[in-house]
VMD Tcl script that draws the C-alpha trace (Angstrom):
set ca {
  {-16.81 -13.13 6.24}
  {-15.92 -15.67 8.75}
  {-17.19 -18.88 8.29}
  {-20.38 -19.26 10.48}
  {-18.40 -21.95 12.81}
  {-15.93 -19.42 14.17}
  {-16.07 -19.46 17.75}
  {-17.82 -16.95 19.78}
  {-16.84 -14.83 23.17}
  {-19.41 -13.47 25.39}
  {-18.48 -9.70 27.68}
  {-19.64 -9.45 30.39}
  {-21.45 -6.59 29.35}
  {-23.15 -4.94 27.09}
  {-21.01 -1.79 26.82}
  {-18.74 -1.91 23.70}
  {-15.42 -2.04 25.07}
  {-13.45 1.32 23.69}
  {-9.88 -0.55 23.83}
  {-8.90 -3.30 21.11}
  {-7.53 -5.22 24.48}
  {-10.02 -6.96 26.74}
  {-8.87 -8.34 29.83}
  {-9.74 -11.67 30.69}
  {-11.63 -10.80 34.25}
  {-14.10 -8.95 31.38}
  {-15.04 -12.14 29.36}
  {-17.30 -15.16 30.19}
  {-15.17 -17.88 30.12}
  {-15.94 -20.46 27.25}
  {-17.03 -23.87 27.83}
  {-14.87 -25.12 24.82}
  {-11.62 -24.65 24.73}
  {-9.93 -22.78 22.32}
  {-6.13 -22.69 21.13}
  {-4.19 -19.34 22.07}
  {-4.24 -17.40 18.87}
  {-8.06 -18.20 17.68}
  {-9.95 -16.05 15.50}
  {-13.13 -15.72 17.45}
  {-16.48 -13.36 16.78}
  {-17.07 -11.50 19.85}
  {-20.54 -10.73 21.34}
  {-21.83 -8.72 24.13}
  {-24.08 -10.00 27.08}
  {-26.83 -9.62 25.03}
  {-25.46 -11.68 21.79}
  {-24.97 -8.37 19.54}
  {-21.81 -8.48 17.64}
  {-19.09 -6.71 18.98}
  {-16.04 -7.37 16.89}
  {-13.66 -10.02 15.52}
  {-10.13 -10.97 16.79}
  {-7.57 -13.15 18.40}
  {-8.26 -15.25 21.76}
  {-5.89 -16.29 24.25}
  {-7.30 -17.86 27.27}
  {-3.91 -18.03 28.78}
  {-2.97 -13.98 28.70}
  {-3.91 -11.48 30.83}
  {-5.17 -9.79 27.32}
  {-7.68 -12.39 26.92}
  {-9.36 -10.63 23.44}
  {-7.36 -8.77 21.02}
  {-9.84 -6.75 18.61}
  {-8.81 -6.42 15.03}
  {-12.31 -5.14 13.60}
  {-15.33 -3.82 14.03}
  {-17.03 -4.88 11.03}
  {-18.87 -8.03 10.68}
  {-17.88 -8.40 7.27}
  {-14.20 -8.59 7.14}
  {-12.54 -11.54 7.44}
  {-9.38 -12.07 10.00}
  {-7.53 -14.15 7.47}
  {-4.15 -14.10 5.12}
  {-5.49 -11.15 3.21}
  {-6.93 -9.27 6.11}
  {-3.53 -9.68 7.39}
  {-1.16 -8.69 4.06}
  {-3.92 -5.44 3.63}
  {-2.81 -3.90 6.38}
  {0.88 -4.87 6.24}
  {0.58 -2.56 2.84}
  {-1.73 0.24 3.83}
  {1.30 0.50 6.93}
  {3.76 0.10 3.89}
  {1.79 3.13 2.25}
  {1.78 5.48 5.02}
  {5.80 5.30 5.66}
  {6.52 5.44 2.08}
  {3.90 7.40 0.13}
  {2.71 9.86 2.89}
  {5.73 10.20 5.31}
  {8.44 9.91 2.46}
  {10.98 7.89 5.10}
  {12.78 6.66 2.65}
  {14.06 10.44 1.53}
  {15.31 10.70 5.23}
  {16.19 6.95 6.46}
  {16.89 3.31 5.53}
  {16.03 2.61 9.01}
  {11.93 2.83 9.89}
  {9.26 0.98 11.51}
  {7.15 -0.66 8.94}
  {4.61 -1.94 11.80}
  {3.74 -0.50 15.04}
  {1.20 -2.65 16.33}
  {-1.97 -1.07 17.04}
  {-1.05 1.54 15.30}
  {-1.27 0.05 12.57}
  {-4.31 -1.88 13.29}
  {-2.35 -5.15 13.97}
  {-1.78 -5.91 17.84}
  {0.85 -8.17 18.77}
  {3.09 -7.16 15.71}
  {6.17 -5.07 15.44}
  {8.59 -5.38 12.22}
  {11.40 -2.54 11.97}
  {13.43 -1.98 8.85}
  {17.34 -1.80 8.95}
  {18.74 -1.44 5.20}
  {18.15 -4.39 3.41}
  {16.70 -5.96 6.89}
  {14.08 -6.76 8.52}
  {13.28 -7.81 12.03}
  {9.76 -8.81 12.75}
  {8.85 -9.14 16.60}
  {5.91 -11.03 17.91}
  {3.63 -10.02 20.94}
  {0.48 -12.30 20.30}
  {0.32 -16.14 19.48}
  {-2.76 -15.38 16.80}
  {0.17 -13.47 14.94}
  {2.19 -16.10 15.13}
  {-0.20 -18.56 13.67}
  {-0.63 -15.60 10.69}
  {3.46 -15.40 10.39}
  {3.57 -16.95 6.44}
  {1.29 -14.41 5.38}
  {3.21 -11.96 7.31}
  {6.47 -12.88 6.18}
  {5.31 -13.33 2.00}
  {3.50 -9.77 2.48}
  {6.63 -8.26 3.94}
  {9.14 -9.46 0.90}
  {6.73 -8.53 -1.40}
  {7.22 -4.97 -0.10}
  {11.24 -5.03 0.67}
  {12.14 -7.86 -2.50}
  {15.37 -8.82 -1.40}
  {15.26 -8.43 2.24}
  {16.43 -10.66 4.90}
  {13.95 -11.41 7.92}
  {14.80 -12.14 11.45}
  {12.08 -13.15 13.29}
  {12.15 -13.96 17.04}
  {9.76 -13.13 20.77}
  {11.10 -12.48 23.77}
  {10.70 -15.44 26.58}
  {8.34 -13.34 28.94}
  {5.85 -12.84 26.02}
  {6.04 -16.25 24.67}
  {5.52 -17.67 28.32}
  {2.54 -14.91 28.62}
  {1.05 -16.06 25.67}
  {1.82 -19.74 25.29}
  {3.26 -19.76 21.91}
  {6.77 -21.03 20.65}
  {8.74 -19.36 17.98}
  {11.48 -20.90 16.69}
  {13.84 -18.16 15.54}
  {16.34 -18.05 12.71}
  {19.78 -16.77 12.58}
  {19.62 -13.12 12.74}
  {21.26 -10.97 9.74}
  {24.82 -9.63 9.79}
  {25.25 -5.94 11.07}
  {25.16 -3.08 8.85}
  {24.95 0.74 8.28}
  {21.91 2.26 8.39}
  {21.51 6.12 7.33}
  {19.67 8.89 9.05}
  {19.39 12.87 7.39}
  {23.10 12.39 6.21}
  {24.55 9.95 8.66}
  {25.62 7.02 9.19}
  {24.80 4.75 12.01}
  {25.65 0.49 12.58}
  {23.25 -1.60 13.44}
  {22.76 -5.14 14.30}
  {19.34 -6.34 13.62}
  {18.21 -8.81 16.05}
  {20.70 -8.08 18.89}
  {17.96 -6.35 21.38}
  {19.01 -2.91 22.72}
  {22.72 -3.96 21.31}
  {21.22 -3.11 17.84}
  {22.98 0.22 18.39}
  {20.24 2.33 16.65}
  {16.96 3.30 17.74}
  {14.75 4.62 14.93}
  {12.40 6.15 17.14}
  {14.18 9.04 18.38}
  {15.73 9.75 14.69}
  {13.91 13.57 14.71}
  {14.43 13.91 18.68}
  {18.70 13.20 17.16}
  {17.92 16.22 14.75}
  {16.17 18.47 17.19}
  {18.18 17.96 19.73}
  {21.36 18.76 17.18}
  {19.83 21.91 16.51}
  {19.49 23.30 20.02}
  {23.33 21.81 21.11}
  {25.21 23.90 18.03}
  {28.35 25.58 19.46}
  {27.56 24.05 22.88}
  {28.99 21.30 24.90}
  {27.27 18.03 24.94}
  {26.45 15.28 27.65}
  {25.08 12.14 26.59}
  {23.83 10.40 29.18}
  {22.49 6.69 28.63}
  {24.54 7.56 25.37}
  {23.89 3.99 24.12}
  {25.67 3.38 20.50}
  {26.28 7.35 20.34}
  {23.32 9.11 18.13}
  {22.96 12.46 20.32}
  {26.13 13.12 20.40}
  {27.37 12.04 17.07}
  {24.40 14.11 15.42}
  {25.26 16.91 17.82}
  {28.66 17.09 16.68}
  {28.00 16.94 13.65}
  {25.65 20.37 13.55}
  {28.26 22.08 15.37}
  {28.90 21.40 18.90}
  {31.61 22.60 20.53}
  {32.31 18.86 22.18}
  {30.37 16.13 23.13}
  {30.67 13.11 25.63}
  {28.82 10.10 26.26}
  {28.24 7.93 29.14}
  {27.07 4.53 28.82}
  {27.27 1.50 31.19}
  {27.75 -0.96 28.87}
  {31.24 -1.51 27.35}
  {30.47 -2.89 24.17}
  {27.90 -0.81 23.13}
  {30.47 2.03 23.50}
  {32.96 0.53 21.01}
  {29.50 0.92 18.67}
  {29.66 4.54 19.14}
  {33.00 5.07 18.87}
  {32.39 3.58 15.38}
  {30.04 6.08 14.71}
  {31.93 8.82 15.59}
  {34.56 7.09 13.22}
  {31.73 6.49 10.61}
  {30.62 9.87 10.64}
  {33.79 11.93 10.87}
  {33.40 13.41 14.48}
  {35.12 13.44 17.58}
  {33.19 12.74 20.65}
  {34.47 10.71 23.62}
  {32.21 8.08 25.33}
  {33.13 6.48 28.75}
  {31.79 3.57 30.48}
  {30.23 3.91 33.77}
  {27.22 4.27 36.03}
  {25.29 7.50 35.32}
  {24.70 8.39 38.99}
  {28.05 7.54 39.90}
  {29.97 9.33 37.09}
  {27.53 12.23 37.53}
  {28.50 12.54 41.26}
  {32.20 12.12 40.34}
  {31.80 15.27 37.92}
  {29.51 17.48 40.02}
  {32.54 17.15 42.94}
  {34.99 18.37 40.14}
  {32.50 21.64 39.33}
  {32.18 20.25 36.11}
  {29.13 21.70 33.85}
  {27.44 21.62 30.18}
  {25.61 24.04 28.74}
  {23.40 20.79 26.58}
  {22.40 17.65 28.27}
  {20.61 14.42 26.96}
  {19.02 11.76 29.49}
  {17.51 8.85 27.78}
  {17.37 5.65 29.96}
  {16.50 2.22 29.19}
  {12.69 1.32 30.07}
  {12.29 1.26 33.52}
  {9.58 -0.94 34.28}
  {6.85 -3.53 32.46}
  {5.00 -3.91 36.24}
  {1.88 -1.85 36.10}
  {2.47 -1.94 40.33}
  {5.89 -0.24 39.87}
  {5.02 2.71 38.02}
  {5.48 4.80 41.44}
  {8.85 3.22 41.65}
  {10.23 4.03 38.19}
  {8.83 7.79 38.63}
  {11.38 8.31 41.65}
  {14.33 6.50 39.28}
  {13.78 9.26 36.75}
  {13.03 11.81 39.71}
  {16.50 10.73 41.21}
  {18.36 10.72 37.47}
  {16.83 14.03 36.07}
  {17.56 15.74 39.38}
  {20.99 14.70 39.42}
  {21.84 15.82 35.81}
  {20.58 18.88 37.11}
  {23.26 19.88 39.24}
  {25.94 19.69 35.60}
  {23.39 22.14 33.71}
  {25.20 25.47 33.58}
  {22.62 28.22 33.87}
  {20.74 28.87 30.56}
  {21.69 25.17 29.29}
  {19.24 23.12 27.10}
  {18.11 19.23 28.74}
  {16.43 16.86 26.47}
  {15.02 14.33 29.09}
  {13.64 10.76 27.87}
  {11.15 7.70 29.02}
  {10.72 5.53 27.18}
  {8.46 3.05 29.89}
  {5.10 3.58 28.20}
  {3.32 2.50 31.86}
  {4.82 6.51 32.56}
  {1.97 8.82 31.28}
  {3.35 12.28 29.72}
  {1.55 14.45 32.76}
  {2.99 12.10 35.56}
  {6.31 12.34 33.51}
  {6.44 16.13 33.13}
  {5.16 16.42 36.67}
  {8.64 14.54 37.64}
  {9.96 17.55 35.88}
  {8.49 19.79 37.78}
  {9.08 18.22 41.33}
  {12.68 18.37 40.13}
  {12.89 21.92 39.61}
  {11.69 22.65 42.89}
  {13.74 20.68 44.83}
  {16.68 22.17 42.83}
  {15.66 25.25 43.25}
  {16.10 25.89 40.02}
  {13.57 27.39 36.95}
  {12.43 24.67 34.30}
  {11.02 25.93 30.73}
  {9.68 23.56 28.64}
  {10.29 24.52 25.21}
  {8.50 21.03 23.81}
  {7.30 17.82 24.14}
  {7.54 15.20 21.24}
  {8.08 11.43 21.17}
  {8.65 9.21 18.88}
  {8.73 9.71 14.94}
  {5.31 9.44 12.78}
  {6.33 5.54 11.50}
  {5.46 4.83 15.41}
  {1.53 5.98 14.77}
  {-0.68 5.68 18.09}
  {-4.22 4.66 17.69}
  {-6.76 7.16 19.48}
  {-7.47 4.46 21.97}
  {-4.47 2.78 22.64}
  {-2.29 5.73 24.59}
  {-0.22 2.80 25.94}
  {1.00 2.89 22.27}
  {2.64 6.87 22.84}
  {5.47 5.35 24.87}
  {8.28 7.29 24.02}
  {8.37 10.82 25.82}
  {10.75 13.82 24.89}
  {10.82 16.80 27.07}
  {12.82 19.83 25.53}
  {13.99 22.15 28.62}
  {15.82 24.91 28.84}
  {17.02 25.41 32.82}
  {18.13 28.95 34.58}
}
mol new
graphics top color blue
foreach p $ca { graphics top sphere $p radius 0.5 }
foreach p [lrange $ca 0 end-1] q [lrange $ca 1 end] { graphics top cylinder $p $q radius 0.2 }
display resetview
């Protein structure tokens, strides 16, 4: 147990709150003050124990909760226990490394540690932080992670916004060279560290698959293409032809290498998705298998409304190249979108095309991206299986 100096936190009130993040407008601010990152005991208004976790009086998130239990401990071991129970579940339940070499190892709540990401590429692994009281735990994090992958590399880095958000500095180290990672037979490059220009997304590796299945003998759009993976696993299950469409040059010399890597022919062409899709609806053009998956649109809770009419005025678009019958495998991945205000997009869109929607199914991303019953915000990835008349 903590030792009986740990710092407390008063709610508000006395209602237990049902989310591990509590805002700070929910808190009584402290009289002492406390260094972003704490391990503090938190107690309702009327003193009762309420859980243990990390403080930051300078986020929004004022109170991450890591436990319930008065007598665990938030400290190195805490920390490497569940780095190896998420270790267990990927390898021992979920068998990823039959499929992939390329998995999330931590998803955050999820896994029962907030503000920490890590994501395995090969013999790599990059380890993202979203809370300064991770930070503080980053030896343990790091030992407890090698002990796992012996051998591994680990790139470590924040982004600026969350850093600024949460008042901590991280002093990154050179990231890893790139390298091939492997997915049910293929072969994808990667490189760890780069941000979106890592050129693989593990998250959609079944929505690849499924998506492969539906396209055999068809012809493929990829739209939002990125380094290739639709198309290149579509071609390789059997489509007819496949093209992607990506607005961002290099990341289309990745998937050319992919196509190369894998043995496929698939063409990928740089430009703006609503302007290339305009250019081909005035030529007649038409697929019978279409994939929209966008960059996230938003991380303002006050532009939710706005993104909605982005992917209103994208999905409705691709519409218009669907031949009749044709499959459409439409993506968000801006977990501020809910599922039912993303699949009511859908429906808007059908109606103002005119046109009849079925949707066949709804996934999102794979099982190493586990959500925790009360963090939904954690289900970010949607993927909406259609087949349009």
């Amino acid at each position: 147990m903590n030792s009986p100096a740990t710092p407390t936190i008063r709610l508000k009130t006395d209602r237990v709150p049902g989310h591990p993040w509590v805002w700070s407008a929910q808190i009584v601010k402290p009289e002492e003050r406390l260094p972003p990152g704490s391990v503090v005991d938190v107690l309702d208004a009327k003193g009762r124990f309420v859980g243990r976790g990390f403080w930051n009086g300078h986020a929004r998130v004022a109170l991450r909760l890591l436990t319930t239990d008065a007598d665990q401990a938030i400290d190195a071991g805490w920390i490497a226990s569940r780095i190896a129970k998420a270790v267990e579940l990927r390898r021992d339940l979920l068998r990823l490394d039959e499929v992939s070499d390329a998995w999330r190892v931590v998803h955050s709540e999820g896994d029962g540690l907030s503000g920490l990401v890590v994501d395995r590429y090969a013999n790599h692994l990059v380890v993202e932080y979203f809370a300064a009281g991770m930070w503080r735990f980053r030896e343990a994090i790091h030992a407890e992670l090698q002990r796992h992958f012996p051998g591994a590399s680990l790139y470590w880095f924040a982004e600026d916004h969350v850093q600024r958000q949460e008042s901590f500095d991280v002093r990154s180290n050179d990231a890893p060279a790139a390298v091939d990672v492997h997915e049910h037979g293929l072969a994808f490059h990667a490189a760890p560290g780069l941000g979106h220009k890592t050129g693989f997304f593990a998250d959609q590796r079944d929505n690849r698959r499924r998506f492969a299945q539906l396209a055999r003998g068809r012809r493929v759009l990829d739209l939002c293409c990125n380094a290739g993976g639709f198309a290149v696993h579509a071609m390789k299950a059997g489509a007819r032809e496949a093209i992607g469409v990506d607005a961002d040059a290099a990341i289309l010399d990745v998937a050319r290498e992919n196509a190369r890597l894998n043995s496929v022919e698939a063409t990928f062409e740089q430009g703006d998705v609503f302007e290339w899709l305009r250019a081909a609806i005035a030529r007649g053009d038409t697929w019978d298998a279409v994939v929209l998956d966008p960059p996230k649109l938003t991380r303002d809770r006050n532009q939710v409304v706005n993104a909605l009419k982005k992917y209103f005025a994208m999905n409705r678009t691709a519409l218009d190249v669907i031949a009749p019958g044709g499959i459409l495998l439409t993506c968000s991945c801006t977990g501020l979108v809910g599922e039912d205000d993303f699949i009511e997009m859908i429906r808007r869109v059908a109606l103002n095309a005119g046109r009849n929607i079925q949707i066949l199914h709804v996934d999102g991303a794979g099982a190493d991206h586990p959500v925790a019953s009360n963090v939904p915000e954690n289900r970010y990835l949607k993927a909406v299986y259609c087949r349009v008349d």
